[in-house]
Short mmCIF file of the C-alpha atoms (twelve columns), coordinates in Angstrom:
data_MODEL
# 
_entry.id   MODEL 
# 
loop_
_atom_site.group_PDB 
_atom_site.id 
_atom_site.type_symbol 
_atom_site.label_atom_id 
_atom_site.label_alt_id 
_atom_site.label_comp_id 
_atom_site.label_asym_id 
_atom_site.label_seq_id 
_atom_site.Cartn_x 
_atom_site.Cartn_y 
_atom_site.Cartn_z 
_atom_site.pdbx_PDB_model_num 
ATOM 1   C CA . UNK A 1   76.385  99.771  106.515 1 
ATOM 2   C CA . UNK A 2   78.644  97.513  109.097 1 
ATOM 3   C CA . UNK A 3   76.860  95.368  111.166 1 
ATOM 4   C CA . UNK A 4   78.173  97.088  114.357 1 
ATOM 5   C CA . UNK A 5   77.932  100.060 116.369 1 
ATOM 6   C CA . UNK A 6   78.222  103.408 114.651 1 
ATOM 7   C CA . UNK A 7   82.340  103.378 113.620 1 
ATOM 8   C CA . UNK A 8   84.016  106.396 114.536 1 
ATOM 9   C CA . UNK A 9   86.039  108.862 112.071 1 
ATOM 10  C CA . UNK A 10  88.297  111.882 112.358 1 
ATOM 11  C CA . UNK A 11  89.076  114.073 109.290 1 
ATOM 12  C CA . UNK A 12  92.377  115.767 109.654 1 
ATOM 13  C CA . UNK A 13  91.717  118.745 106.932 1 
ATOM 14  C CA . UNK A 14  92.040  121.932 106.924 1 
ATOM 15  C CA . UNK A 15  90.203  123.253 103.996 1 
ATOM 16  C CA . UNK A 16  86.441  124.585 105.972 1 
ATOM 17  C CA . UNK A 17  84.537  124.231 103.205 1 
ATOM 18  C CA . UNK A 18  85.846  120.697 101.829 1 
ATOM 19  C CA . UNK A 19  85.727  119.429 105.663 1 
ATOM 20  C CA . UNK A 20  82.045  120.496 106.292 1 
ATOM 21  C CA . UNK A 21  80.896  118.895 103.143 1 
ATOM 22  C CA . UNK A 22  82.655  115.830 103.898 1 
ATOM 23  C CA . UNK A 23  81.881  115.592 107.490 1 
ATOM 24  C CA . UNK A 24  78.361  116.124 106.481 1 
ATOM 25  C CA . UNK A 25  77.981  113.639 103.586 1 
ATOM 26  C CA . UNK A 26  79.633  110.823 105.805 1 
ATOM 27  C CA . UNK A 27  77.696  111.769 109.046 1 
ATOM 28  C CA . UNK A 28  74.216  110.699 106.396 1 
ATOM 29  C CA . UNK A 29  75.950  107.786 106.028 1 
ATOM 30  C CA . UNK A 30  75.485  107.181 109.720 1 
ATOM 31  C CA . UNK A 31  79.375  107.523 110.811 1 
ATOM 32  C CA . UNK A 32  80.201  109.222 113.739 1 
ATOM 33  C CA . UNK A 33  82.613  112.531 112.008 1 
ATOM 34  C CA . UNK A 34  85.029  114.444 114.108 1 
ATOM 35  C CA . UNK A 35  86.925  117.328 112.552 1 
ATOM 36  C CA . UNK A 36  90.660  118.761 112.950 1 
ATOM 37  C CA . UNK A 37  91.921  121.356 111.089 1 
ATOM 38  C CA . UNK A 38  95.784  121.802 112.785 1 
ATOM 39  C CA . UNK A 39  98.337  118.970 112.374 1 
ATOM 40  C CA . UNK A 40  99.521  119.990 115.737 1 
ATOM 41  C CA . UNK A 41  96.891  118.912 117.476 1 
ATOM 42  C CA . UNK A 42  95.769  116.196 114.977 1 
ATOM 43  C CA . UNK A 43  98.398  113.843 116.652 1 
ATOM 44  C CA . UNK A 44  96.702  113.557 120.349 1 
ATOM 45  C CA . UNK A 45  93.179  113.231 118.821 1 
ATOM 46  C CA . UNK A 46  94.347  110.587 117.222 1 
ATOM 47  C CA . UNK A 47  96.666  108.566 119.867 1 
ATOM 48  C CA . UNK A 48  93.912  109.656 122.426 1 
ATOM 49  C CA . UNK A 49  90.898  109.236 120.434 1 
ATOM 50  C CA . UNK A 50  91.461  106.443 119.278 1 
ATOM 51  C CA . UNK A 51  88.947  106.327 116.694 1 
ATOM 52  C CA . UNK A 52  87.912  103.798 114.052 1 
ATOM 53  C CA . UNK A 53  89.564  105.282 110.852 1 
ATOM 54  C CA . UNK A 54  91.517  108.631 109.856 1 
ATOM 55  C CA . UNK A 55  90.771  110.506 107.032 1 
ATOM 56  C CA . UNK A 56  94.230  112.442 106.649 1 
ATOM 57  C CA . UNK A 57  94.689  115.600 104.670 1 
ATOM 58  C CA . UNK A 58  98.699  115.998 103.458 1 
ATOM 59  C CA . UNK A 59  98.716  119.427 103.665 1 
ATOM 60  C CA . UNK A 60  98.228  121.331 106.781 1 
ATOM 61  C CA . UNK A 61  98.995  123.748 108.979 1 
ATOM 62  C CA . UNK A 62  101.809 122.517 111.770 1 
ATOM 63  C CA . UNK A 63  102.742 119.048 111.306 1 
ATOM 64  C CA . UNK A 64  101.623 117.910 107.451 1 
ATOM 65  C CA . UNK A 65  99.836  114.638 107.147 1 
ATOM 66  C CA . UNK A 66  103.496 112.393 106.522 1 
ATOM 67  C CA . UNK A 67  104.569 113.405 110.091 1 
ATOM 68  C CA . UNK A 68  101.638 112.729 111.351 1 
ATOM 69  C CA . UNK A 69  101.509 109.277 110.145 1 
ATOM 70  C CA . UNK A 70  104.701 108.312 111.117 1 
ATOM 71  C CA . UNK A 71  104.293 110.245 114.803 1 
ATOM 72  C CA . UNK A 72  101.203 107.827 115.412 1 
ATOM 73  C CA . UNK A 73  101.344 104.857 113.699 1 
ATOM 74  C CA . UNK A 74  103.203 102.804 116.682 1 
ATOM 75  C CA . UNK A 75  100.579 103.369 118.671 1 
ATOM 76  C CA . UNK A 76  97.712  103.524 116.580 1 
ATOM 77  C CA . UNK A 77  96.498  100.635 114.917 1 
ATOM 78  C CA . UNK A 78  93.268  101.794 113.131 1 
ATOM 79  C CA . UNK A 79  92.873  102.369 109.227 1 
ATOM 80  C CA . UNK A 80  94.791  105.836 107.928 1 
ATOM 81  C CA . UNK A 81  93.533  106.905 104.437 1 
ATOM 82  C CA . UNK A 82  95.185  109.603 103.140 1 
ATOM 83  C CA . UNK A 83  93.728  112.772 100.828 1 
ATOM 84  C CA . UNK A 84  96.107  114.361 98.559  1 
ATOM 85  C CA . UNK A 85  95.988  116.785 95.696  1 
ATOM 86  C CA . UNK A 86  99.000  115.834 93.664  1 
ATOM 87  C CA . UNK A 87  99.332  114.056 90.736  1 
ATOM 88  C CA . UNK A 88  102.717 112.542 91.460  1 
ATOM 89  C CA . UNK A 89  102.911 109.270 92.329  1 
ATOM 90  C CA . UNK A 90  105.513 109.832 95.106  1 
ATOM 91  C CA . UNK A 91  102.822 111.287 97.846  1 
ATOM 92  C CA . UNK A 92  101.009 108.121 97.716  1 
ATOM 93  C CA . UNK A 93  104.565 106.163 98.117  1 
ATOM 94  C CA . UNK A 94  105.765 108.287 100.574 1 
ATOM 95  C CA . UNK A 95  102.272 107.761 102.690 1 
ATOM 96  C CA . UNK A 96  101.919 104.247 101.752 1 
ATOM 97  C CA . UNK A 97  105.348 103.556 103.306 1 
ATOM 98  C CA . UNK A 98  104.570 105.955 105.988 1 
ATOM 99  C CA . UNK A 99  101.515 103.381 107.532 1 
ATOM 100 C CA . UNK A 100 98.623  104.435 105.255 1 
ATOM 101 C CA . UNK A 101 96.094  101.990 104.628 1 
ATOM 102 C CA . UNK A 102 94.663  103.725 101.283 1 
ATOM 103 C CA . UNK A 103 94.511  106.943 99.485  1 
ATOM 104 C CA . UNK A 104 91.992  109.455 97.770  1 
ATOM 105 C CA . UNK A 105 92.654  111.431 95.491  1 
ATOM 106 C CA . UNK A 106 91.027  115.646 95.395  1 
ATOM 107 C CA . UNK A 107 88.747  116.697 94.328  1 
ATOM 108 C CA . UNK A 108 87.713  114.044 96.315  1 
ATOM 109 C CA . UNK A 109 84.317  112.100 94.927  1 
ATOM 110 C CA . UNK A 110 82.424  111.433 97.913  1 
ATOM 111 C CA . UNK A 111 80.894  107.967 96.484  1 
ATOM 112 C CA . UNK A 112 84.369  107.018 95.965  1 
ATOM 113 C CA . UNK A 113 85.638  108.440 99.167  1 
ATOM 114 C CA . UNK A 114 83.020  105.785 100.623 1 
ATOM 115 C CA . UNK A 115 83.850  102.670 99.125  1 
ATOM 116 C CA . UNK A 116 86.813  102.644 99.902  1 
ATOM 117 C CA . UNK A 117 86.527  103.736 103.850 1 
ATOM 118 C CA . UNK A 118 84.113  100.499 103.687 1 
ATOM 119 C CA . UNK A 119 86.268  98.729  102.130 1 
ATOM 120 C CA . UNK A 120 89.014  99.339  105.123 1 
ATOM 121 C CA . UNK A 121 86.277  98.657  107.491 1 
ATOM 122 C CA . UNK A 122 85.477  95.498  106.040 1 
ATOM 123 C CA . UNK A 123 88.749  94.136  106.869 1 
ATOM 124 C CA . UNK A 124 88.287  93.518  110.875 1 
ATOM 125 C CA . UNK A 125 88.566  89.561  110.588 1 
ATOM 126 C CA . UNK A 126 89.684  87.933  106.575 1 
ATOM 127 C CA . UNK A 127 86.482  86.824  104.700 1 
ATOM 128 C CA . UNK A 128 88.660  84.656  102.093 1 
ATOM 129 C CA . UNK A 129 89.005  81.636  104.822 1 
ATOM 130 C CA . UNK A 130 86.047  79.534  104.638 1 
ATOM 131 C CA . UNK A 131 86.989  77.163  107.128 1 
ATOM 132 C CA . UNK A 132 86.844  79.852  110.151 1 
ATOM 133 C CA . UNK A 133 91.343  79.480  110.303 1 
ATOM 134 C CA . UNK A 134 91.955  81.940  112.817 1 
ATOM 135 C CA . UNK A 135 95.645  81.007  113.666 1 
ATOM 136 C CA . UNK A 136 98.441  80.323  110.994 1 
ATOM 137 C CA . UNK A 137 102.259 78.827  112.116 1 
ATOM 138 C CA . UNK A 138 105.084 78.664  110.274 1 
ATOM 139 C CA . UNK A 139 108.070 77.759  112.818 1 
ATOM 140 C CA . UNK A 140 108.995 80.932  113.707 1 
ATOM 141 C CA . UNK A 141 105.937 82.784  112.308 1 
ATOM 142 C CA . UNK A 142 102.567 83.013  113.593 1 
ATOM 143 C CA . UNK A 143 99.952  85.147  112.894 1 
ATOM 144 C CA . UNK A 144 96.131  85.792  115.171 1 
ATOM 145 C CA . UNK A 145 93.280  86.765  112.939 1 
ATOM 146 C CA . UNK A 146 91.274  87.126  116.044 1 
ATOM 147 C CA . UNK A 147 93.853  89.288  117.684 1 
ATOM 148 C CA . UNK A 148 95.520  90.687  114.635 1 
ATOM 149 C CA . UNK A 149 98.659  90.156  116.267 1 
ATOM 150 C CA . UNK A 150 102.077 88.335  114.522 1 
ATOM 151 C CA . UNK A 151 105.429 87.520  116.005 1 
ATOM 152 C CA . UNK A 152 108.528 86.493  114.678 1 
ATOM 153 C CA . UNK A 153 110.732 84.459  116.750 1 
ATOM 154 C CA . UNK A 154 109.102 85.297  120.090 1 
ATOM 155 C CA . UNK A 155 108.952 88.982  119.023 1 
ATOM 156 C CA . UNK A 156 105.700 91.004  118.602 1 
ATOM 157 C CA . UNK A 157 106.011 92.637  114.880 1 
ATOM 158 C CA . UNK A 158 103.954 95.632  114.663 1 
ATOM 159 C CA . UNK A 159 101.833 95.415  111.092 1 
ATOM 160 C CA . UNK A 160 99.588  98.247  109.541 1 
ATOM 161 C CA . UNK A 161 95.812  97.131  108.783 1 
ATOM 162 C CA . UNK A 162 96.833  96.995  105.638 1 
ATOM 163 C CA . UNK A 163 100.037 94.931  106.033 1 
ATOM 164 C CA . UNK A 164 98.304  92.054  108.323 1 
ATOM 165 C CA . UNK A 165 95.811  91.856  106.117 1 
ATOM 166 C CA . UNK A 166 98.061  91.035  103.367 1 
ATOM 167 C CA . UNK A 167 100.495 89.029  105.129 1 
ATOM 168 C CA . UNK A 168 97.150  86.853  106.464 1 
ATOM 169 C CA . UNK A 169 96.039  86.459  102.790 1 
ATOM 170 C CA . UNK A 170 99.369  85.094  101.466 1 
ATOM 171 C CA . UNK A 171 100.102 83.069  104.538 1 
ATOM 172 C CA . UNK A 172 96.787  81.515  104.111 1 
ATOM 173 C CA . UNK A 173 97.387  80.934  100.430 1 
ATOM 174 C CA . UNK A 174 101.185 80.077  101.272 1 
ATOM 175 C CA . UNK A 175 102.408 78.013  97.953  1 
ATOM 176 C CA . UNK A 176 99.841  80.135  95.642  1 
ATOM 177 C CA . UNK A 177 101.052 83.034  93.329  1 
ATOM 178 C CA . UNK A 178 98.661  85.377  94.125  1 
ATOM 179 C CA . UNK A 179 97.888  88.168  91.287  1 
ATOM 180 C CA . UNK A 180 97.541  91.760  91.915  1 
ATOM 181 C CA . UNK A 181 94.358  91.917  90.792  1 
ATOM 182 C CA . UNK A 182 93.385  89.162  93.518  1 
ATOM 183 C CA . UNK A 183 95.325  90.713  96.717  1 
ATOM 184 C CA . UNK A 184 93.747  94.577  95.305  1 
ATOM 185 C CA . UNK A 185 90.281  93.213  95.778  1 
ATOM 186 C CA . UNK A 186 90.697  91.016  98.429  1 
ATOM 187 C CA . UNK A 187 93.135  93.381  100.987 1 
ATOM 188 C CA . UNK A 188 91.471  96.603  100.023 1 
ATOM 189 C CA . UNK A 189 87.979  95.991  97.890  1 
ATOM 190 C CA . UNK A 190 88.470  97.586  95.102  1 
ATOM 191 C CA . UNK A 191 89.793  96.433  91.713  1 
ATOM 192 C CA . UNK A 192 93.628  96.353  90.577  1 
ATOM 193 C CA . UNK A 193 93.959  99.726  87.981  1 
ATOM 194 C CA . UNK A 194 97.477  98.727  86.503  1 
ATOM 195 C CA . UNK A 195 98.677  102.045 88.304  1 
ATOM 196 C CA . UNK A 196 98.431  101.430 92.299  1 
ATOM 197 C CA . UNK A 197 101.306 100.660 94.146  1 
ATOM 198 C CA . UNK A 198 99.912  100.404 97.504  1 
ATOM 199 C CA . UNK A 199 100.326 96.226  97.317  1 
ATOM 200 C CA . UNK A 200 103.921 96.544  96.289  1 
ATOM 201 C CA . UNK A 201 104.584 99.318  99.134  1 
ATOM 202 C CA . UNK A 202 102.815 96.759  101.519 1 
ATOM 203 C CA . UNK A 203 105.313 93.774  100.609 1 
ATOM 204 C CA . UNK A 204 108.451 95.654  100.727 1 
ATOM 205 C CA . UNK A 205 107.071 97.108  104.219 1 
ATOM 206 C CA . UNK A 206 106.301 93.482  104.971 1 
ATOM 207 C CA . UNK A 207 109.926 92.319  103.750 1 
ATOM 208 C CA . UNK A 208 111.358 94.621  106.002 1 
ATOM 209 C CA . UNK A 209 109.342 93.605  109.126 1 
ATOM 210 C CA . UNK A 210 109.449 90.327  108.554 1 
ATOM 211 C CA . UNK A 211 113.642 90.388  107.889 1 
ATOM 212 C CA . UNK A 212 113.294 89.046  104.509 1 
ATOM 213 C CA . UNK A 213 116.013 90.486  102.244 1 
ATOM 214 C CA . UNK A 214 114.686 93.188  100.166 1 
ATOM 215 C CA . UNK A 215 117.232 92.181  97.687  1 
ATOM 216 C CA . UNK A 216 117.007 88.810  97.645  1 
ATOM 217 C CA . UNK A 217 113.210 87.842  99.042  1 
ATOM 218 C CA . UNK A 218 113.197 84.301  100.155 1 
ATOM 219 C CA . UNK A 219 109.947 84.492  101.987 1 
ATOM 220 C CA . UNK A 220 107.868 86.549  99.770  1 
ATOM 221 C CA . UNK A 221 108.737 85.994  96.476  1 
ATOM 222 C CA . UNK A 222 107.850 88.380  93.482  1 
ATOM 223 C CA . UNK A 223 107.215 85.947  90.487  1 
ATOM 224 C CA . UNK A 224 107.664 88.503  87.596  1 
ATOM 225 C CA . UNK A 225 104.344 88.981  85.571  1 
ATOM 226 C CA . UNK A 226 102.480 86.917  87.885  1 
ATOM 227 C CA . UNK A 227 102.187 88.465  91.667  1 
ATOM 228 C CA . UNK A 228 103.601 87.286  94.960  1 
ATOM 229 C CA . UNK A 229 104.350 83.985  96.497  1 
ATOM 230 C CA . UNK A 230 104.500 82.963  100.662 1 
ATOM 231 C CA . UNK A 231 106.945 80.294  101.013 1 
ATOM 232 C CA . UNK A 232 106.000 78.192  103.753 1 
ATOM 233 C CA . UNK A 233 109.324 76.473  104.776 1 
ATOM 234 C CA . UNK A 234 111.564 79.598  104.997 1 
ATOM 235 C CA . UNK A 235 110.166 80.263  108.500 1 
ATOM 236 C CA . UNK A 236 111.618 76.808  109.704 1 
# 
């Protein structure tokens, strides 16, 4: 259980039955559960509300769980983890690029379901940097673990949980290729399956934030077969 006050979550779903059972299970676990059941209104709760984590459904009455994302994500910085009942790979994309932290798949497996919303809380300051680092420059990049905050030339860029912690853990590592298997367990706490995308989503969201050419990456590299690479000097 965190070591802080009772965290806060709001499940967006609009299946009764599978929102009862989940609000129930997670409210034992000594969360404090809110429910929604219409997209409409899902968006205010959550600008608002302003609670610790969402648990977003894709499919719901009014707005669906993609335009809900996108409709608060500049203004809400808390984890989003998304629930979705497809098998295809492009709902997680499509989410992941969206502003979603993480995913579960339904039927959802409530042990599962918890891991990994502990695993996003877990993320509030990096636990990698032994050293207590709390700032990181790189001429025209710096990043605030404290804060959470990173600018770009002068200008605030606006990161997902997921993102900043990402960005923090190759900054901090800048030189390193970092595996997939290292920034899966570090950045979300759970172990790299061969299958998840969510890292590479979180680069190429981080590429485009950061102005690094897509095409051509000269600040994070992708060393083929290996992982991802900060270059330090590309800021200058």
């Amino acid at each position: 259980m965190e070591n802080q006050q009772t965290k806060r979550i709001l499940l967006v779903e609009d299946d009764l039955r599978l929102a009862a059972l989940v609000s129930e299970y997670l409210a034992k676990q000594e969360y404090e559960m809110e429910v929604e059941h219409n997209g409409d209104k899902a968006v205010q709760k959550i600008i608002q509300g302003k609670p610790d984590l969402v648990i977003l459904d894709l499919m719901l009455p009014g707005k669906d769980g993609f335009a809900i994302c996108r409709d608060v994500r500049h203004s809400y910085k808390g984890p989003i983890l998304i629930l979705t009942a497809r098998e295809d790979d492009m709902d997680q994309v499509v989410g992941l690029e969206l502003g979603a932290d993480d995913y579960v798949k339904k039927p959802v497996e409530p042990r599962v379901l918890l891991a990994r919303i502990r695993a996003l809380f877990r993320r509030a300051v990096p636990e990698t940097l032994e050293d207590k680092v709390t700032e990181l420059n790189f001429g025209a990049l710096s990043l605030c673990a404290s804060s959470r905050n990173v600018s770009l030339e002068g200008q605030a860029v606006d990161l997902s949980t997921t993102e900043f912690d990402l960005l923090w853990l190759l900054a901090s590592r800048a030189g390193d290729v970092l595996d997939r298997d290292l920034l899966c367990q570090t950045v979300k706490g759970v172990e790299y399956d061969g299958i998840d995308r969510s890292i590479d989503v979180a680069v190429s969201r981080l590429r485009k934030k950061l102005s690094d050419n897509p095409d051509h990456p000269t600040r994070i590299k992708t060393v083929w077969g290996s992982g991802y690479l900060f270059v330090a000097d590309a800021w200058n």
